[in-house]
N, C-alpha and C positions, 0 to 999 in steps of 0.2 A: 504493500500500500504506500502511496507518494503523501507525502507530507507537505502539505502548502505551503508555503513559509511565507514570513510576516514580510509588508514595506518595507521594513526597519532592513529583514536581511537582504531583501533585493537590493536596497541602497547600496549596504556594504559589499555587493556580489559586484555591484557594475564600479562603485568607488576604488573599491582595494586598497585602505588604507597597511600604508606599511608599519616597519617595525617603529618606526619614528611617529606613529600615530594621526599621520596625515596620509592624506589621498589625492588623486586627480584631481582637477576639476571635471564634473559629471555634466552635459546637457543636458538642458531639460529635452532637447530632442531625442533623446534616447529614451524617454520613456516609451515604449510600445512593446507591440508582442508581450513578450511574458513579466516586462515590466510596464506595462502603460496604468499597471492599479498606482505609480508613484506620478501620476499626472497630478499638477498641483489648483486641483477645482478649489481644497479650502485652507487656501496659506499654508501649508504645505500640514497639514494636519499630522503625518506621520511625524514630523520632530518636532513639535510644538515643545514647549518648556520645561512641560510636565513627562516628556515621553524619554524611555532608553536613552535613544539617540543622543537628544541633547544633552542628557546629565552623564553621559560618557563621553563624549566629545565638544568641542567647542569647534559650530559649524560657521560658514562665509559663504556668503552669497552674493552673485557677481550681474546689476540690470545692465550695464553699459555696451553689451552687445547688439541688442538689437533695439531697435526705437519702437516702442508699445506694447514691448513684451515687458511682466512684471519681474520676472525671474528667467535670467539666459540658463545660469548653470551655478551648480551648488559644489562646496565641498568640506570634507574635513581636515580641520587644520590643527589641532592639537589635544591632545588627552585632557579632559575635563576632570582634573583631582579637587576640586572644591565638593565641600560635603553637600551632596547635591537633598541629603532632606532640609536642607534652610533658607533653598532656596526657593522664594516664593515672592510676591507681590508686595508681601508684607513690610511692615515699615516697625521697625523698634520704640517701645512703647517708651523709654524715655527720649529718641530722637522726636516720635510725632508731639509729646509733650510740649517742648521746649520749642520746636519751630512754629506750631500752634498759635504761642502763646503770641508771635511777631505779626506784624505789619505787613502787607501786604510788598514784594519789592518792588512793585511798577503802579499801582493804584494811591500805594501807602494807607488802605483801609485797613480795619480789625474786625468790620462786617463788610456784608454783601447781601440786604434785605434780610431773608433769616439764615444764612447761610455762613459760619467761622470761617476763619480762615483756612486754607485747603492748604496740605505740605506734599508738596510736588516733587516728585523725580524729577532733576535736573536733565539726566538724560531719559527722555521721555521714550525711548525707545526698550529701555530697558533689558538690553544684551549685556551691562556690562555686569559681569557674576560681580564683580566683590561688591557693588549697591545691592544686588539682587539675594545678599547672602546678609539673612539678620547678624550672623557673627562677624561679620566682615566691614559691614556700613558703616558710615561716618556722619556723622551730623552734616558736612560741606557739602554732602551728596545729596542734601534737601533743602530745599528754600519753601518761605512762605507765599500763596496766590491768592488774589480774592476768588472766588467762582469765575466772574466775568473776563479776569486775566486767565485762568487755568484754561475756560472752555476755548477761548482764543490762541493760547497755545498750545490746547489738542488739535485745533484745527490744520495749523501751520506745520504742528509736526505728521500728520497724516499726509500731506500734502508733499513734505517732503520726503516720507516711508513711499510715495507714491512715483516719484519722480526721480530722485534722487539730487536734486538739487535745495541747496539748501538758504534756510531764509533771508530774505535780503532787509535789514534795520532800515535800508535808505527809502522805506517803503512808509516808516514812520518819522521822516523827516533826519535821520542820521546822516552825519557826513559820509558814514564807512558802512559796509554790506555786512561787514563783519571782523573780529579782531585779526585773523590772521587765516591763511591757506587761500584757497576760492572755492565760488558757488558748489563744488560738486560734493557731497556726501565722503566722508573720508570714515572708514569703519574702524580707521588703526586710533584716531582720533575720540570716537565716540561723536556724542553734539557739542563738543566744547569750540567755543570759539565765535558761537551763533549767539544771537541777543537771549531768546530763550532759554540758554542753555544757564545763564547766568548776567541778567539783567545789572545787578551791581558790577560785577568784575569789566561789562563790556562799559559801561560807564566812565570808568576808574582808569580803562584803559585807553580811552577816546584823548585823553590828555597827555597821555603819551605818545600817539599817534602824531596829535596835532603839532609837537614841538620837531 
């Protein structure tokens, strides 16, 4: 009797991650025949966050080949040794205390109609394990938002999960797009360097720029 085997091992059958714990990069056009069940109809549902995959490996995803396609081609890049039960969405119950208790950093509110202040993933995308690991995170790695600033920087940041180009500040009257690199999504990076990523810091740094 043949034994179906999971997404997870089709992945690694066409991947072939070596002893070094990376692999190819895989096209998404190779999904067919006896791998087209890893067609990605729901964001790639086989390594979501929560699955194998992701919490043994730390995956890279590459849109810049083709113009409209969301995902060209995928791969593994390195063995995931963080303790992958901590890792979760969760925010540590004295970090969410303490950023709570602040000001908004682009409103400068402590409300929003009936809504406290919201403590935000800086990096809104949320791949980078050590925020995404309660034993790991840092206060730095969260800032305060009112609702009205948060909901407008999920938009921006979908936007740019979407495209892969990222936000331009001169869109809100800034002299600069952003602190440092260009437009394009940099993954080694995370979102730093974008106004959302940290509204004070891109500030702070606008005077340095200028000189």
């Amino acid at each position: 009797m043949t034994i179906k085997k999971s997404k997870i091992d089709l992945f690694l059958e066409l991947a072939k991650p070596n002893e070094n714990w990376d692999s190819r990069w895989v096209n998404t056009s190779e999904f067919i025949w006896k791998y087209s069940e890893l067609e990605l109809l729901n964001w790639l549902s086989w390594w979501r966050k929560s699955s194998w995959l992701a919490k043994k490996y730390i995956i890279e995803t590459d849109k810049t080949q083709t113009p409209w396609v969301k995902i060209d081609r995928i791969r593994l890049v390195w063995f995931n040794n963080t303790d992958s039960k901590h890792i979760s969405q969760a925010i540590r119950s004295d970090i969410k205390k303490e950023i709570s208790s602040k000001r908004c950093v682009i409103l400068w509110t402590n409300r929003s109609c009936d809504h406290k202040t919201e403590v935000d993933h800086k990096d809104w995308r949320k791949n980078n394990l050590v925020t995404m690991n309660t034993k790991t995170q840092k206060l730095e790695d969260f800032q305060p938002l009112s609702k009205p600033a948060n909901d407008a920087k999920r938009q921006f940041c979908k936007e740019c999960v979407e495209t892969w180009i990222r936000y331009d500040a001169k869109k809100l009257w800034y002299t600069i797009s952003y602190i440092e690199w260009w437009e394009k999504y940099n993954e080694k990076l995370w979102c730093k360097w974008c106004f959302w990523y940290d509204p004070i810091e891109f500030r702070k740094n606008l005077k340095f720029i200028w000189k």
